[in-house]
OpenMM code with the backbone's topology and positions (N, CA, C; nanometers):
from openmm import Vec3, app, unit

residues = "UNK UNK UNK UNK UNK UNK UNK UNK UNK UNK UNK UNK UNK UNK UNK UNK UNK UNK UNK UNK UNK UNK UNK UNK UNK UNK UNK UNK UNK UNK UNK UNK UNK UNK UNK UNK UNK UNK UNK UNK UNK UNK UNK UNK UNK UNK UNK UNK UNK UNK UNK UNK UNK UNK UNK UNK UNK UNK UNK UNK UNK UNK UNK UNK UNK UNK UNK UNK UNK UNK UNK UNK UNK UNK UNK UNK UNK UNK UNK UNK UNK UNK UNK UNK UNK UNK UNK UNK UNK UNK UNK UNK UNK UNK UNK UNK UNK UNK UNK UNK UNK UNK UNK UNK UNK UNK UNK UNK UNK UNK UNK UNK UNK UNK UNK".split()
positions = [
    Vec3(13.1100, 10.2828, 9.7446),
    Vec3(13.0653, 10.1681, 9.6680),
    Vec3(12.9137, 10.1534, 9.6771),
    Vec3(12.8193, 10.1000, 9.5245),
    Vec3(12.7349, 10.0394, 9.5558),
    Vec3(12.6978, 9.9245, 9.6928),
    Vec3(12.5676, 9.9401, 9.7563),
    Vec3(12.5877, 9.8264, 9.8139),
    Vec3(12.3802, 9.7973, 9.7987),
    Vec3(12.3977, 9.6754, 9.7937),
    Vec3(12.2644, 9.6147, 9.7189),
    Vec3(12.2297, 9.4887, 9.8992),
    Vec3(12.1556, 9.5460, 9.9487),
    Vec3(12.0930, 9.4836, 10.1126),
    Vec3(11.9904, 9.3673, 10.0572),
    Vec3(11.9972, 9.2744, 10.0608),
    Vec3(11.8723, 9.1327, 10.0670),
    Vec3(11.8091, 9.1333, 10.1918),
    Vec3(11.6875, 9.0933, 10.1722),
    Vec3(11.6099, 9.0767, 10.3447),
    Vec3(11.4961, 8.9746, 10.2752),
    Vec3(11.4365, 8.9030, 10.3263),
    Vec3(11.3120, 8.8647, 10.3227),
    Vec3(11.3243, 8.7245, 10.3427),
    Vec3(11.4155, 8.6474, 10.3173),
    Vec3(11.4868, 8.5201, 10.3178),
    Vec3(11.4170, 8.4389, 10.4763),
    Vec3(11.4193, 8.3186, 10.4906),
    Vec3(11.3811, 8.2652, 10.5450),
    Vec3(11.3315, 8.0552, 10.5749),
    Vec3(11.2642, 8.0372, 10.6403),
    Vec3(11.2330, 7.8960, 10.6391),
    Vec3(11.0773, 7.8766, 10.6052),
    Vec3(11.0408, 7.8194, 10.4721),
    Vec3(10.8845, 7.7892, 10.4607),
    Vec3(10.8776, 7.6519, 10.4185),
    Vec3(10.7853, 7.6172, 10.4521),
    Vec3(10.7174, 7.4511, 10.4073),
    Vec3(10.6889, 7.5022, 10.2458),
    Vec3(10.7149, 7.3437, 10.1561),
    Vec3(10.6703, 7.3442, 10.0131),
    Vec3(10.5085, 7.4256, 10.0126),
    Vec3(10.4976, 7.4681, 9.8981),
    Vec3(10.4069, 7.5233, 9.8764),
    Vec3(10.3646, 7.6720, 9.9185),
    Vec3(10.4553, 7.6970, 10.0011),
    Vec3(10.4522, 7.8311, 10.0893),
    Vec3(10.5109, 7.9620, 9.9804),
    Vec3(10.5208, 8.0822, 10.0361),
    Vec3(10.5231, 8.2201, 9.9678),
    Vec3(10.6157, 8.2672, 10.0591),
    Vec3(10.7270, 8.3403, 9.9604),
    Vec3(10.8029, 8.4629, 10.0016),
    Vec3(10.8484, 8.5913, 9.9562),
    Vec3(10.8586, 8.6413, 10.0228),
    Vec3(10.8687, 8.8086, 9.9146),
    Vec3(11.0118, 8.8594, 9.9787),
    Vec3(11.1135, 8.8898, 9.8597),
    Vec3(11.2763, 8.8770, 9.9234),
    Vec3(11.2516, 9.0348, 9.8417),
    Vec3(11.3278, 9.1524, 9.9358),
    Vec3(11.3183, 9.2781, 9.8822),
    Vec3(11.4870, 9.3031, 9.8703),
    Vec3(11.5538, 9.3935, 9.7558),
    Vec3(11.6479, 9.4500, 9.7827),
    Vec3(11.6657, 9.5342, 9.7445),
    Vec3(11.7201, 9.6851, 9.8532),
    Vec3(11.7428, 9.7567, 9.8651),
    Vec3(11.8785, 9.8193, 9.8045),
    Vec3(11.8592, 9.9289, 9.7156),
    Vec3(11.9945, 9.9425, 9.6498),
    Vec3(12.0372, 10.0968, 9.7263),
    Vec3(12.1900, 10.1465, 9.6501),
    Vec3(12.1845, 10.2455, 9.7199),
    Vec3(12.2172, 10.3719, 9.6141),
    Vec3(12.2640, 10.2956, 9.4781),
    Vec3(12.3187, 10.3734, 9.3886),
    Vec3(12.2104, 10.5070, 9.3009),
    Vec3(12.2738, 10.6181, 9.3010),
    Vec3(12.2320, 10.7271, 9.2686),
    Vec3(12.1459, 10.7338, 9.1354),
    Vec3(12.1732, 10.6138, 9.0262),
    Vec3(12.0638, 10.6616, 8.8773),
    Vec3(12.0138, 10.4476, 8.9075),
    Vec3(11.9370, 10.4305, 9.0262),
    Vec3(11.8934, 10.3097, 9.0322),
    Vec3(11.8069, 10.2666, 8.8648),
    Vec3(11.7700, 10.3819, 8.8096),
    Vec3(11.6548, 10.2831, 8.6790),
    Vec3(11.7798, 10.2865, 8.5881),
    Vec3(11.8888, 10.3572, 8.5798),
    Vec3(11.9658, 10.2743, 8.4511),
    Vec3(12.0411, 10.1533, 8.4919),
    Vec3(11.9860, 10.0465, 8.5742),
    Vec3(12.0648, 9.9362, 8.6200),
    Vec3(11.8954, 9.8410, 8.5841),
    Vec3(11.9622, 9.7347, 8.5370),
    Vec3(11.9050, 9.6189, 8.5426),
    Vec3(11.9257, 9.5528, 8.6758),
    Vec3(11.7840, 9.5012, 8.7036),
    Vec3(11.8524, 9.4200, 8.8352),
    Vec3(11.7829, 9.3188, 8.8450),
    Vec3(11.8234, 9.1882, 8.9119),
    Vec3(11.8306, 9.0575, 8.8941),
    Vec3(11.8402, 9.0162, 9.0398),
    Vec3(11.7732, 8.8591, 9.0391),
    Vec3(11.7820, 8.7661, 9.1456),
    Vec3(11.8743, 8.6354, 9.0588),
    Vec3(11.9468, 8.5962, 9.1692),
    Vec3(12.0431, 8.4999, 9.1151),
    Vec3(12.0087, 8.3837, 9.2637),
    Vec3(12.0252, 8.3016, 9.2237),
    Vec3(12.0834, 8.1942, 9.3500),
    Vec3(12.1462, 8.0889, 9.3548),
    Vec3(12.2278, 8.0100, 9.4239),
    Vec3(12.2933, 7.9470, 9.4707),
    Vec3(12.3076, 7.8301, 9.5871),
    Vec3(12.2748, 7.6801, 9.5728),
    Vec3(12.2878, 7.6072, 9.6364),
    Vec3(12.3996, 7.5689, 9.6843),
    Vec3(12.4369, 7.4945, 9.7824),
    Vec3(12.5244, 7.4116, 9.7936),
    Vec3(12.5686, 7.3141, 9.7256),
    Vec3(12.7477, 7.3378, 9.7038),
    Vec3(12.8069, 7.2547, 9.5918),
    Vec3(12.7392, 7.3279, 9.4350),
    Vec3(12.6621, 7.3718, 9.3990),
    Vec3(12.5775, 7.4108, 9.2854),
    Vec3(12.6460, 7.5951, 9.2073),
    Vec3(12.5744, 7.5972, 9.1111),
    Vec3(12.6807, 7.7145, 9.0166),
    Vec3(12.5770, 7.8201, 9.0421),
    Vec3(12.5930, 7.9493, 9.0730),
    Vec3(12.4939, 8.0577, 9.0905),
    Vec3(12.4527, 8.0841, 8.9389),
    Vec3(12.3188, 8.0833, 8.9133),
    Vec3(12.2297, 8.0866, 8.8202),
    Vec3(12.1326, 8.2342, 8.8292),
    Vec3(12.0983, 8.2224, 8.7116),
    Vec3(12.0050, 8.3040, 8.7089),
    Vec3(11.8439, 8.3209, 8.7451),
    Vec3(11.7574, 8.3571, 8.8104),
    Vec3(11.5909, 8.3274, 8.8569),
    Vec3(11.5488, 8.4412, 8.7698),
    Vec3(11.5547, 8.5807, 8.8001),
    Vec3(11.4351, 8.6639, 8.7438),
    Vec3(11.5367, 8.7478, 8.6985),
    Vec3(11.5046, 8.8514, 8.5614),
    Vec3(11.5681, 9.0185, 8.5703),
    Vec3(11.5052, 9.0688, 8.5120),
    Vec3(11.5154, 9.1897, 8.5637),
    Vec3(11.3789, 9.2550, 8.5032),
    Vec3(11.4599, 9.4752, 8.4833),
    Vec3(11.4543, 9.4807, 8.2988),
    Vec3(11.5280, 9.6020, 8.2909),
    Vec3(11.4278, 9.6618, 8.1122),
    Vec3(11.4749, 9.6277, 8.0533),
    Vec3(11.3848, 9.6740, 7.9489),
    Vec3(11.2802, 9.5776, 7.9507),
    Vec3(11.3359, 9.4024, 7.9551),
    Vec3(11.2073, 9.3106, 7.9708),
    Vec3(11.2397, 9.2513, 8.1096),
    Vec3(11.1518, 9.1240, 8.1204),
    Vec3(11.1330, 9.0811, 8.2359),
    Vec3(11.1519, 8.9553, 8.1762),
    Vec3(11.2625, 8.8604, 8.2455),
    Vec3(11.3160, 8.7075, 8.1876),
    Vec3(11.3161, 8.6822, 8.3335),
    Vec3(11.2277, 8.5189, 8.3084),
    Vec3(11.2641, 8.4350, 8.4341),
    Vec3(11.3349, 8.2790, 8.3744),
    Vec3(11.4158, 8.2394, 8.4474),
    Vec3(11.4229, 8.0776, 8.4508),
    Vec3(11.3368, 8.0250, 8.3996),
    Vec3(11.2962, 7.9004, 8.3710),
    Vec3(11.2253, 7.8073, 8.3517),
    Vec3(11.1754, 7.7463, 8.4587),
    Vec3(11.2435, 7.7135, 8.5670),
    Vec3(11.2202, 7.6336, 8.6680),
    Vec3(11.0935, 7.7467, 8.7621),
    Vec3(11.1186, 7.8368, 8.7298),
    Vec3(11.0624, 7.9369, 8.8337),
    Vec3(10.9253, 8.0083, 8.7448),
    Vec3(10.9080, 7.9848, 8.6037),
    Vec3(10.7794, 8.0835, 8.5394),
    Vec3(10.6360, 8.0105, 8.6093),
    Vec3(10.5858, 8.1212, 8.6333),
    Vec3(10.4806, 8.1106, 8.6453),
    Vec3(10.4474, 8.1029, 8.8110),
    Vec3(10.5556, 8.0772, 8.9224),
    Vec3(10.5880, 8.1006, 9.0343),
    Vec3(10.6785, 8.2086, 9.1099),
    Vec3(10.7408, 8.2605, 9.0368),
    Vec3(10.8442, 8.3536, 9.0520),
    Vec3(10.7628, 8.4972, 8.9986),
    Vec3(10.7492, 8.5997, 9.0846),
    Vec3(10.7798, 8.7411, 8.9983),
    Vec3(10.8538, 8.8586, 9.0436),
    Vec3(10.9171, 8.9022, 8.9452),
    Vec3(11.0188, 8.9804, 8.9725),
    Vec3(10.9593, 9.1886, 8.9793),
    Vec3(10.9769, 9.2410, 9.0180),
    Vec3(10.9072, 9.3940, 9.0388),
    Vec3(11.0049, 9.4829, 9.1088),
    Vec3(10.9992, 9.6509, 9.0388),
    Vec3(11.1005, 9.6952, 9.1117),
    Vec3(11.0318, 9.8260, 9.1392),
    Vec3(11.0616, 9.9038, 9.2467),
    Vec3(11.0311, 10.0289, 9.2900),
    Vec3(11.1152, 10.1278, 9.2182),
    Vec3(11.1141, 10.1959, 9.1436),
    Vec3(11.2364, 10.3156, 9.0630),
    Vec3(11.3049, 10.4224, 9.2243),
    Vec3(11.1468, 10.4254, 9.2720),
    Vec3(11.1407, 10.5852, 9.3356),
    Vec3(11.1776, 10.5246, 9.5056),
    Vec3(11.1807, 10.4072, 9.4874),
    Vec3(11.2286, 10.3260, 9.6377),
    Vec3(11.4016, 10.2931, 9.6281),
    Vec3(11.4343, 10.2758, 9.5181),
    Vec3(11.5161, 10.2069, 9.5097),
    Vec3(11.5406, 10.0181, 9.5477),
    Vec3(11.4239, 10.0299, 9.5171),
    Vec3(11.3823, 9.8518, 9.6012),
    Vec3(11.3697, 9.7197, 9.4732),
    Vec3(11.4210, 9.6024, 9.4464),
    Vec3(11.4098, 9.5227, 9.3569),
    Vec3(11.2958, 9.3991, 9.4507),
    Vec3(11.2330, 9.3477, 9.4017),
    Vec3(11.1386, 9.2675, 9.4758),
    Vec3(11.1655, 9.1042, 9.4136),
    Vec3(11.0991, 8.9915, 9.4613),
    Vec3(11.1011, 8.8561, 9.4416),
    Vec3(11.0208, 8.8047, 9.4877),
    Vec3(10.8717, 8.8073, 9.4176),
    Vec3(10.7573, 8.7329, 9.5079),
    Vec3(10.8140, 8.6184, 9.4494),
    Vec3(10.7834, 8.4942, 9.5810),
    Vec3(10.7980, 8.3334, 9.5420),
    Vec3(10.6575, 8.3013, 9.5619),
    Vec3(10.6093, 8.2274, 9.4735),
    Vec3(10.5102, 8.1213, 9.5417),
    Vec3(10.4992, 7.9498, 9.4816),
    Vec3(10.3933, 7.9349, 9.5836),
    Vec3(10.3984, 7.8061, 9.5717),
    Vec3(10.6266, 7.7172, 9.5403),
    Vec3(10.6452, 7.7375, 9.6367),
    Vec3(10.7929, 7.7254, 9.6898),
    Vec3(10.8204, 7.5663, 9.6892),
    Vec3(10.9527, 7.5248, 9.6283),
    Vec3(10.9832, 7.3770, 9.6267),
    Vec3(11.0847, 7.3823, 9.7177),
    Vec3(11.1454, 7.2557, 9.7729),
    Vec3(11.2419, 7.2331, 9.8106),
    Vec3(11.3717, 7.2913, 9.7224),
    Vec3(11.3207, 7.2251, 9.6058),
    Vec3(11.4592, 7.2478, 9.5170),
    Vec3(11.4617, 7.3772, 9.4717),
    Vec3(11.4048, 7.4811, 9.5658),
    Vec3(11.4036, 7.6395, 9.5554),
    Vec3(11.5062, 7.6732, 9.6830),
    Vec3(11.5529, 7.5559, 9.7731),
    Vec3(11.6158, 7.5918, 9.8590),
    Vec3(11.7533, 7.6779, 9.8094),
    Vec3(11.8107, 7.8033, 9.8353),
    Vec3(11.9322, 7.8343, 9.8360),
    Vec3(11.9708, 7.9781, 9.8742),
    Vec3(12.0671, 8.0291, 9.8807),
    Vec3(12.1063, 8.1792, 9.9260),
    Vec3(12.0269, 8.2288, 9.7767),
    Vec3(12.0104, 8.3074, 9.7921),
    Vec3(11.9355, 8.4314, 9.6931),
    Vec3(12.0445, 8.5629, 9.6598),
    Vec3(12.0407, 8.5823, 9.5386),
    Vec3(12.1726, 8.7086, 9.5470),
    Vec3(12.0919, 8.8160, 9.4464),
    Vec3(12.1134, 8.9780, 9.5022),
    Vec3(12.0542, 9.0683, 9.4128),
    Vec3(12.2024, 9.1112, 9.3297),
    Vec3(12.1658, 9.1717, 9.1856),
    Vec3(12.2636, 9.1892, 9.0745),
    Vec3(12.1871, 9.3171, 9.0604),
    Vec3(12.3032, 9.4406, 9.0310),
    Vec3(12.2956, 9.5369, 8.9854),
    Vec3(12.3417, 9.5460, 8.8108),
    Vec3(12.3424, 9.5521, 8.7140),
    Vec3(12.3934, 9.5887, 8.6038),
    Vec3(12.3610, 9.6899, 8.4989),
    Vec3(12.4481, 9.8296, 8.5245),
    Vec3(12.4441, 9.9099, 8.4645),
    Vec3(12.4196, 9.8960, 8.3074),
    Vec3(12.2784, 9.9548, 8.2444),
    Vec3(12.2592, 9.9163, 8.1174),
    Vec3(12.3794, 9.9402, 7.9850),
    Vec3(12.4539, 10.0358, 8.0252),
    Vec3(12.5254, 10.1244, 7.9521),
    Vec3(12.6924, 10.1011, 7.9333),
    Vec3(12.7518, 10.0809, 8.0912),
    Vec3(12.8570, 10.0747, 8.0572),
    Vec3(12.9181, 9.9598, 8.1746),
    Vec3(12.8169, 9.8624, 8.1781),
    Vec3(12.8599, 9.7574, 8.2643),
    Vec3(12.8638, 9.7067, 8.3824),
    Vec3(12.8668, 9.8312, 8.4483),
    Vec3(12.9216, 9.8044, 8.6306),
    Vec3(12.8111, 9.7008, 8.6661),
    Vec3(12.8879, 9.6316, 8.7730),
    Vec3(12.7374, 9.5417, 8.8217),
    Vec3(12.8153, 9.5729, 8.9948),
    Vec3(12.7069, 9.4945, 9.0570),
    Vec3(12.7427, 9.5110, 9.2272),
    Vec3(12.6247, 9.3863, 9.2565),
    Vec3(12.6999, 9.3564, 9.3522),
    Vec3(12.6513, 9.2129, 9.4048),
    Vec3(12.6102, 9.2327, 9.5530),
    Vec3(12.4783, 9.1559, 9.6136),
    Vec3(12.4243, 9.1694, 9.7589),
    Vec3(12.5103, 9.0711, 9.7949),
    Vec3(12.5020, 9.0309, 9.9478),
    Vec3(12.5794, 8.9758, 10.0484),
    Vec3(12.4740, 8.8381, 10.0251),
    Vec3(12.3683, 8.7937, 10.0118),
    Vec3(12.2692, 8.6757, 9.9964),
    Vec3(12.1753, 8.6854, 10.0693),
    Vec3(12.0711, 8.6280, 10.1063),
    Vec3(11.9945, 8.6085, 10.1655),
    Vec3(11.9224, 8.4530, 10.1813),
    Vec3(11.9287, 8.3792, 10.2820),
    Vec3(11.8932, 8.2426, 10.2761),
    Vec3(11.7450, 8.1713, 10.2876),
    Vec3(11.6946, 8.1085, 10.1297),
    Vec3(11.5540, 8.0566, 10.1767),
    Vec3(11.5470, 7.9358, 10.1525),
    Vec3(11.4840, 7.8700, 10.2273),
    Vec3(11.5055, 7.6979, 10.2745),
    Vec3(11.3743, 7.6736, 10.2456),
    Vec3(11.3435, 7.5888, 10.1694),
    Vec3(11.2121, 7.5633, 10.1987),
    Vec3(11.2166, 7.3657, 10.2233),
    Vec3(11.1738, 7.3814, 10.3742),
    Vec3(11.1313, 7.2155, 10.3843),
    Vec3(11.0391, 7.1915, 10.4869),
    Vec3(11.0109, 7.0615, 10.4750),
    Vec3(10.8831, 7.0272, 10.5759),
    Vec3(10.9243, 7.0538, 10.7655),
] * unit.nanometer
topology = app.Topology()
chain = topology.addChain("A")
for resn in residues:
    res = topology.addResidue(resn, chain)
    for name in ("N", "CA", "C"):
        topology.addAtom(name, app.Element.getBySymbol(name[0]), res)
């Protein structure tokens, strides 16, 4: 099986910066779109960044959020900055094959941001 590793997750005060990397493992990594999703408590997992032919972010997140991927790393990236509270939640990486669908889902990664 695919398996898609989150790391970078953590605790920052508002206004603070994080860079969440994930590591994929699958063999043709550039024909997959890949995506940051996240998820609060009680709350519906949404979409933040994806980035495959174009690059779409949220609303809540343009202009603070950027999304970047390594081909030759196999690595999907998530600079945050300038970080809200209401950025608090698990973080999830999305694999989705351009072509014929498959997707694969990371385990999460948790970023909190409070005083």
């Amino acid at each position: 099986q695919v398996r898609l590793v989150e790391s970078g997750g953590g605790l920052v005060q508002p206004g603070g910066s994080l860079n969440l990397s994930c590591a994929a493992s699958m063999t043709q990594f550039s024909n997959y779109a890949m995506s940051w999703h996240r998820q609060a408590p009680g709350d519906k997992r949404e979409l933040v960044a994806l980035i495959g032919t174009n690059t779409n972010y949220a609303d809540s997140v343009k202009g603070r959020f950027t999304i970047s991927r390594d081909n030759a790393k196999k690595i999907v990236y998530l600079q945050m900055n300038n970080l809200k509270p209401e950025d608090t939640a698990v973080y999830y990486c999305e694999a989705e094959h351009r072509f014929d669908g498959r997707n694969y889902w990371g385990q999460g990664t948790q970023v909190t941001v409070s005083a």
